[in-house]
mmCIF file of the N, C-alpha and C atoms, coordinates in Angstrom:
data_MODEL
# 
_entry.id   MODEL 
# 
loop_
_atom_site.group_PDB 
_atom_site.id 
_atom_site.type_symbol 
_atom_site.label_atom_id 
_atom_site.label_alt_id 
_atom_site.label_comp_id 
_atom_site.label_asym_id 
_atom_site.label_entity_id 
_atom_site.label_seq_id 
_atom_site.pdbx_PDB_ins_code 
_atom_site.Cartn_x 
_atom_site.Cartn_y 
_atom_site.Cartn_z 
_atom_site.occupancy 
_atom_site.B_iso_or_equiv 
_atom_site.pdbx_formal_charge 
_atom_site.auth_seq_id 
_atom_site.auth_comp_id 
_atom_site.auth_asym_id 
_atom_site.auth_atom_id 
_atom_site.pdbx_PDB_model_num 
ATOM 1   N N  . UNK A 1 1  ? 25.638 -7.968  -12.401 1.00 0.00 ? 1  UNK A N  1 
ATOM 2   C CA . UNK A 1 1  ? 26.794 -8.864  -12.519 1.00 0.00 ? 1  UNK A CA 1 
ATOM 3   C C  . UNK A 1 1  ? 26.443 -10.056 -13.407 1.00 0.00 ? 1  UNK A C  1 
ATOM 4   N N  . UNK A 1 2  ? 25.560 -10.574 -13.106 1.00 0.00 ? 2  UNK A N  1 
ATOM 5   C CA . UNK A 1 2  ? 25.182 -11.451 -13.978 1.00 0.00 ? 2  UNK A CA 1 
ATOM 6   C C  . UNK A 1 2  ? 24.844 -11.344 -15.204 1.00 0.00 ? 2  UNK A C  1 
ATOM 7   N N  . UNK A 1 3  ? 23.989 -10.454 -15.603 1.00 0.00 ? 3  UNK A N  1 
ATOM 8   C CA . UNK A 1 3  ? 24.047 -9.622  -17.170 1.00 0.00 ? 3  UNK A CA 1 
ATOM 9   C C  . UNK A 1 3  ? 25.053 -9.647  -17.961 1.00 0.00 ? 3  UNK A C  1 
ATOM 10  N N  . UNK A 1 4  ? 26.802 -9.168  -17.332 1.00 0.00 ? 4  UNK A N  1 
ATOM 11  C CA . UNK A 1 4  ? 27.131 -9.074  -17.894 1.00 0.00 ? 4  UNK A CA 1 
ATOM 12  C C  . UNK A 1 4  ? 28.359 -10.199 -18.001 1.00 0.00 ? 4  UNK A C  1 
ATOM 13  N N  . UNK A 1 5  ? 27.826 -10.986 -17.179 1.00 0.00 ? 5  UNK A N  1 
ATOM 14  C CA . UNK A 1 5  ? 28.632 -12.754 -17.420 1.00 0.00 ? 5  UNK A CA 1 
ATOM 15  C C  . UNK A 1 5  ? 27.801 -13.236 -18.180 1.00 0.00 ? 5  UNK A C  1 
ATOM 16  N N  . UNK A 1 6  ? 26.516 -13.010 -18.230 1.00 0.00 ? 6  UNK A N  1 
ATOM 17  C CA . UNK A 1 6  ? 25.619 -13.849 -19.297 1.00 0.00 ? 6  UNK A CA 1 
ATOM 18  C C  . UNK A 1 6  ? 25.968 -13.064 -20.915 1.00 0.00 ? 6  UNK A C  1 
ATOM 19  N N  . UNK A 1 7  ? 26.029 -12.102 -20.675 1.00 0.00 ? 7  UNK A N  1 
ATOM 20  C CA . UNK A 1 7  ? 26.787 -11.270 -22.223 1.00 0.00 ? 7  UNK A CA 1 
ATOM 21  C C  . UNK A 1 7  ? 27.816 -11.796 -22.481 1.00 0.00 ? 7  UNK A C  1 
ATOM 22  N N  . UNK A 1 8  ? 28.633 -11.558 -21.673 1.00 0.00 ? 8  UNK A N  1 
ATOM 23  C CA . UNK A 1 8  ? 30.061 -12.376 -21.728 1.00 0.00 ? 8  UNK A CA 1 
ATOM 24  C C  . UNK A 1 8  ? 30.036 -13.562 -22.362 1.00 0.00 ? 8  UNK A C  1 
ATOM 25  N N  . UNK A 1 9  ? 29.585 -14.130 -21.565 1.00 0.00 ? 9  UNK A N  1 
ATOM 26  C CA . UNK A 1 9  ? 29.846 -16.223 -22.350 1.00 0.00 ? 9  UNK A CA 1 
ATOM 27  C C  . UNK A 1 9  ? 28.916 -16.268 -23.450 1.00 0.00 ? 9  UNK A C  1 
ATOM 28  N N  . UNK A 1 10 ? 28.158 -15.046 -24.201 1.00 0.00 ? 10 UNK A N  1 
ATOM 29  C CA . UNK A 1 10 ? 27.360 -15.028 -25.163 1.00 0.00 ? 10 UNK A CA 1 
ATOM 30  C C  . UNK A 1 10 ? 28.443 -14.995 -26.476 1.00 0.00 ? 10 UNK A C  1 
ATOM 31  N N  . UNK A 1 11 ? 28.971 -13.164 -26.021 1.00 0.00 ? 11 UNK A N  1 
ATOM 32  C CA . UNK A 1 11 ? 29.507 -13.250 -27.436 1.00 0.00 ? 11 UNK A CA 1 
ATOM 33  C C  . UNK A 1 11 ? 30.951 -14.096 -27.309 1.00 0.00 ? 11 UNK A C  1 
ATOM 34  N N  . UNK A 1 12 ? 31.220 -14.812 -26.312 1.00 0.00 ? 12 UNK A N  1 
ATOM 35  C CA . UNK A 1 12 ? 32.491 -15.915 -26.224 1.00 0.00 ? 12 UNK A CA 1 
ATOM 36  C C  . UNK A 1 12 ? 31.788 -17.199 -27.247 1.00 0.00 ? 12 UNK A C  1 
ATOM 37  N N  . UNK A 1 13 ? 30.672 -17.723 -26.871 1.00 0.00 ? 13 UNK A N  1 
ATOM 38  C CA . UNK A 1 13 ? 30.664 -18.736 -27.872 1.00 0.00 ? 13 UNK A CA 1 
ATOM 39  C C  . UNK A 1 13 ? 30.192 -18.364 -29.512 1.00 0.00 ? 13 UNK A C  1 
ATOM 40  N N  . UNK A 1 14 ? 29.672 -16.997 -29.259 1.00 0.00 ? 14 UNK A N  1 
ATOM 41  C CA . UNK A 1 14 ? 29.219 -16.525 -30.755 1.00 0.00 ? 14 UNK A CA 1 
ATOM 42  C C  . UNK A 1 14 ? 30.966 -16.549 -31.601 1.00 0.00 ? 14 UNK A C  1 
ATOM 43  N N  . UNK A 1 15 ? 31.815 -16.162 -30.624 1.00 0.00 ? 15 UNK A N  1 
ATOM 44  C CA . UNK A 1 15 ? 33.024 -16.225 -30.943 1.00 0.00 ? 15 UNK A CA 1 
ATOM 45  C C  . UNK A 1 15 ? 33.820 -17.630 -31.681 1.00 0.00 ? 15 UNK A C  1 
ATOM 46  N N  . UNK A 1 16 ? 33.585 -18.289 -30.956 1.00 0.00 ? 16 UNK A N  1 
ATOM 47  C CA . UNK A 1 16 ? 33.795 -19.925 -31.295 1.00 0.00 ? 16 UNK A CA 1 
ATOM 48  C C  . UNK A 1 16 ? 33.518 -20.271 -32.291 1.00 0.00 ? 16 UNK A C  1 
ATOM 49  N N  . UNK A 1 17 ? 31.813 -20.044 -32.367 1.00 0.00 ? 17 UNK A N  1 
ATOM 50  C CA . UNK A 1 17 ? 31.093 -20.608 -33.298 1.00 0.00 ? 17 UNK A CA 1 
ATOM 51  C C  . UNK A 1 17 ? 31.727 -20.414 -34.585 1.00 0.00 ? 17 UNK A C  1 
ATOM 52  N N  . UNK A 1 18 ? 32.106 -18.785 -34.795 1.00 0.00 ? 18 UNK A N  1 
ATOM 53  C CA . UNK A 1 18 ? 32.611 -18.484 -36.104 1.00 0.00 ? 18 UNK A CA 1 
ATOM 54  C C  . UNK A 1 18 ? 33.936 -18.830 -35.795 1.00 0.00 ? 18 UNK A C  1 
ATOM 55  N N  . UNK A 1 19 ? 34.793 -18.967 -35.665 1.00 0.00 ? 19 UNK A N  1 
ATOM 56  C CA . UNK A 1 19 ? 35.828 -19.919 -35.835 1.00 0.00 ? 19 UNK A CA 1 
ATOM 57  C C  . UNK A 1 19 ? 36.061 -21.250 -36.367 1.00 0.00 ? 19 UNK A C  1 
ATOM 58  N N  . UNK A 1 20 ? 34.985 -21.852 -35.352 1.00 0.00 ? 20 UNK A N  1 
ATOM 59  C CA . UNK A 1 20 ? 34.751 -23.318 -35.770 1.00 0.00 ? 20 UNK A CA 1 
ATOM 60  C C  . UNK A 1 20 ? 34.633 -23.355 -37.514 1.00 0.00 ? 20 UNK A C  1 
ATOM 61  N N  . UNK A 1 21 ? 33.389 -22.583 -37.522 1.00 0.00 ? 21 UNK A N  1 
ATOM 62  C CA . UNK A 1 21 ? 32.491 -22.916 -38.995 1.00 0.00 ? 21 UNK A CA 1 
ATOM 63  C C  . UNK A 1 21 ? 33.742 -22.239 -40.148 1.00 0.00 ? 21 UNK A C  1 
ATOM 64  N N  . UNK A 1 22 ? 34.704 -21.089 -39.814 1.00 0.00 ? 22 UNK A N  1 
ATOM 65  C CA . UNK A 1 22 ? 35.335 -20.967 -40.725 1.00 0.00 ? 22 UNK A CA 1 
ATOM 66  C C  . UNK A 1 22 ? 36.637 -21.841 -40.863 1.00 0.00 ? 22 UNK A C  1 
ATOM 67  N N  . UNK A 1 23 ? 37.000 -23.037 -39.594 1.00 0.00 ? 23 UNK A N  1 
ATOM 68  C CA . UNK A 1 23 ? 38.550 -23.753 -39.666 1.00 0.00 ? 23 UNK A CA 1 
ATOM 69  C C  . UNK A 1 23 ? 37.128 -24.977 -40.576 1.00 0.00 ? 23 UNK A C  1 
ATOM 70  N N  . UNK A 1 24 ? 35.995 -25.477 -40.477 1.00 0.00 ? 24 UNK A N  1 
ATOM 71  C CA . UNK A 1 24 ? 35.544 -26.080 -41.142 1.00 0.00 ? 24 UNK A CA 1 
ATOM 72  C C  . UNK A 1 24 ? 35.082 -26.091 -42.325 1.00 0.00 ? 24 UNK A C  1 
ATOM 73  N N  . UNK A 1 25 ? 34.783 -24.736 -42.855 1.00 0.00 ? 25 UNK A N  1 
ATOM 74  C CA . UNK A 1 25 ? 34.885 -24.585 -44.563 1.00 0.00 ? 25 UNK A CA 1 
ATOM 75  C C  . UNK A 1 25 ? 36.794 -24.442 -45.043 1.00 0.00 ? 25 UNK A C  1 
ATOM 76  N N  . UNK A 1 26 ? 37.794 -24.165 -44.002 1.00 0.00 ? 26 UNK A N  1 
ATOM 77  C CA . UNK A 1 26 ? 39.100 -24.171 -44.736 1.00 0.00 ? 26 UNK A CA 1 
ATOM 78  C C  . UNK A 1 26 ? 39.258 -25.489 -45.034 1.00 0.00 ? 26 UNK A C  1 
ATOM 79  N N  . UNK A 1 27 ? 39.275 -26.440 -44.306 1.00 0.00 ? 27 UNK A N  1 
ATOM 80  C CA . UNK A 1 27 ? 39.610 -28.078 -43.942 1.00 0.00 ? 27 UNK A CA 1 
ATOM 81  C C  . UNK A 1 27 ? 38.756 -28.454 -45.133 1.00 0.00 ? 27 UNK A C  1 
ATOM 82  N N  . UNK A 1 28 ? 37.516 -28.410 -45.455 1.00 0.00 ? 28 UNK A N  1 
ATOM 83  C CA . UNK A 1 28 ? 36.580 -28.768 -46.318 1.00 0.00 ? 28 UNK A CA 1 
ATOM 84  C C  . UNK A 1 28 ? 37.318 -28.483 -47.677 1.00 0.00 ? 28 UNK A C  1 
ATOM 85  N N  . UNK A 1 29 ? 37.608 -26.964 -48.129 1.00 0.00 ? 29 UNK A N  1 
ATOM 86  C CA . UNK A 1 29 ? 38.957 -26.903 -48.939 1.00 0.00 ? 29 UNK A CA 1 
ATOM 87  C C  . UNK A 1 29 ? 40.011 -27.233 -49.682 1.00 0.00 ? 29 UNK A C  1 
ATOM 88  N N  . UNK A 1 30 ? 40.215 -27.623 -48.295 1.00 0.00 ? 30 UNK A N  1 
ATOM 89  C CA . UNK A 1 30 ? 41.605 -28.338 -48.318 1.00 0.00 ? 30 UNK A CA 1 
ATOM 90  C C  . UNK A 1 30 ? 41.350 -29.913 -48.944 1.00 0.00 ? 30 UNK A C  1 
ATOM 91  N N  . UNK A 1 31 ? 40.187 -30.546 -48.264 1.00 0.00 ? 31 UNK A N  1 
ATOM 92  C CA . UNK A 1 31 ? 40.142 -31.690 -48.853 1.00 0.00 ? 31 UNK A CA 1 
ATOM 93  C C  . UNK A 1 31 ? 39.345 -32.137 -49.879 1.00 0.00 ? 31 UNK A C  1 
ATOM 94  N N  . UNK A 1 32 ? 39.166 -31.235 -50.814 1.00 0.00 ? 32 UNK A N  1 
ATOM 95  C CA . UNK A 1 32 ? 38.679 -31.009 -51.687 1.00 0.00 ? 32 UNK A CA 1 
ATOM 96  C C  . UNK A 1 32 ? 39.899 -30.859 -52.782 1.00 0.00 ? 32 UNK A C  1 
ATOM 97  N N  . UNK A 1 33 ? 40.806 -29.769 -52.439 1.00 0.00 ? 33 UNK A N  1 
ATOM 98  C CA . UNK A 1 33 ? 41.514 -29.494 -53.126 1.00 0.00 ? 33 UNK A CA 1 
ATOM 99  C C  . UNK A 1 33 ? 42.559 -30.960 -53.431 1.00 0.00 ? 33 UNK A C  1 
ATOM 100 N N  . UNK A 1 34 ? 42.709 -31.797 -52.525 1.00 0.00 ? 34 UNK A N  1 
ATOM 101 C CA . UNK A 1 34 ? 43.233 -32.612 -52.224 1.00 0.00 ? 34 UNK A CA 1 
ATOM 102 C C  . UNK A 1 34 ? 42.618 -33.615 -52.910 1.00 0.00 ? 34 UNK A C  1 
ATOM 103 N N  . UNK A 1 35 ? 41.532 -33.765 -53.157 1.00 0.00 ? 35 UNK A N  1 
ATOM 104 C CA . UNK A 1 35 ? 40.686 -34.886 -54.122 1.00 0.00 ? 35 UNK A CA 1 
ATOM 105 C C  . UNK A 1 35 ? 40.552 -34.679 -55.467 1.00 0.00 ? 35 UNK A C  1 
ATOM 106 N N  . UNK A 1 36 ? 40.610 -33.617 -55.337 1.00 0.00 ? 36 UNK A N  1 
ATOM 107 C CA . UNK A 1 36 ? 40.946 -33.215 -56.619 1.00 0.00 ? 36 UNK A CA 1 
ATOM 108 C C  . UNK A 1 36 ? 42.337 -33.274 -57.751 1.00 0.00 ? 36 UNK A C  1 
ATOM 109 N N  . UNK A 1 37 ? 43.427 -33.066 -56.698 1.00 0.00 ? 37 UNK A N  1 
ATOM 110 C CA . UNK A 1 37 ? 45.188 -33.053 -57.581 1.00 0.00 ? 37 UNK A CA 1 
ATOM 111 C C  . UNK A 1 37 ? 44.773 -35.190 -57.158 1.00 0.00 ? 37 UNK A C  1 
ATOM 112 N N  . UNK A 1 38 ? 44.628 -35.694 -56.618 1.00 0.00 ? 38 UNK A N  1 
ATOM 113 C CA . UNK A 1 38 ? 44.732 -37.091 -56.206 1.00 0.00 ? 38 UNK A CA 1 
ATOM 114 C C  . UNK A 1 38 ? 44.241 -37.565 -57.859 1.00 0.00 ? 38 UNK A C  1 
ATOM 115 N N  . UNK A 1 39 ? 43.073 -36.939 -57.912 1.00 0.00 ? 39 UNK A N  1 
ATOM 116 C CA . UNK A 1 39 ? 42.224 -37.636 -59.507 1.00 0.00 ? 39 UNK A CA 1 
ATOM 117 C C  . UNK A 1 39 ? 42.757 -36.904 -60.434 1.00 0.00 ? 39 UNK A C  1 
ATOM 118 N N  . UNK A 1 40 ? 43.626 -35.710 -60.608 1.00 0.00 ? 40 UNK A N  1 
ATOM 119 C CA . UNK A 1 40 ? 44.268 -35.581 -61.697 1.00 0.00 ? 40 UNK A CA 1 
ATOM 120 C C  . UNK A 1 40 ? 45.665 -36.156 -62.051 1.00 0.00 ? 40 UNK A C  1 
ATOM 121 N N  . UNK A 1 41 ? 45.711 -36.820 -61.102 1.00 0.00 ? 41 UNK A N  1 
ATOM 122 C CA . UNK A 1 41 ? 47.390 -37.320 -60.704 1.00 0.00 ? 41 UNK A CA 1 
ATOM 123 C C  . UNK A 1 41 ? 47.471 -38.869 -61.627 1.00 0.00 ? 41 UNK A C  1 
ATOM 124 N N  . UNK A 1 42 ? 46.200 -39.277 -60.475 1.00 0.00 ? 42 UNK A N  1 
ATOM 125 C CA . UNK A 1 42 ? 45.820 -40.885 -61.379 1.00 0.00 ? 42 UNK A CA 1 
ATOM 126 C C  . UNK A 1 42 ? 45.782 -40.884 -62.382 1.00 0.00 ? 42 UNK A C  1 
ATOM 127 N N  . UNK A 1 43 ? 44.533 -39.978 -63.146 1.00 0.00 ? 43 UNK A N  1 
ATOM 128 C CA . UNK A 1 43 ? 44.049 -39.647 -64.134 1.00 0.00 ? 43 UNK A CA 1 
ATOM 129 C C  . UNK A 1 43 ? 45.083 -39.843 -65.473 1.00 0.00 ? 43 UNK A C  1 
# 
């Protein structure tokens, strides 16, 4: 039982993890893309 709660909440945060790291390279992106039209705008 425990094995497979300890598996469990394994691949649950392995789960997360890649979520996290991919809403944080979109956002990164985004505000990038965003710094970018800002300095061609001024520009």
């Amino acid at each position: 039982m425990n094995v497979v709660l300890g598996s469990m909440i394994y691949i649950y945060i392995n789960y997360i993890r890649e979520r996290v790291e991919e809403g944080l390279s979109h956002l990164h992106f985004c505000f990038s893309y965003l710094v970018w039209k800002s300095r061609s705008c001024c520009l």
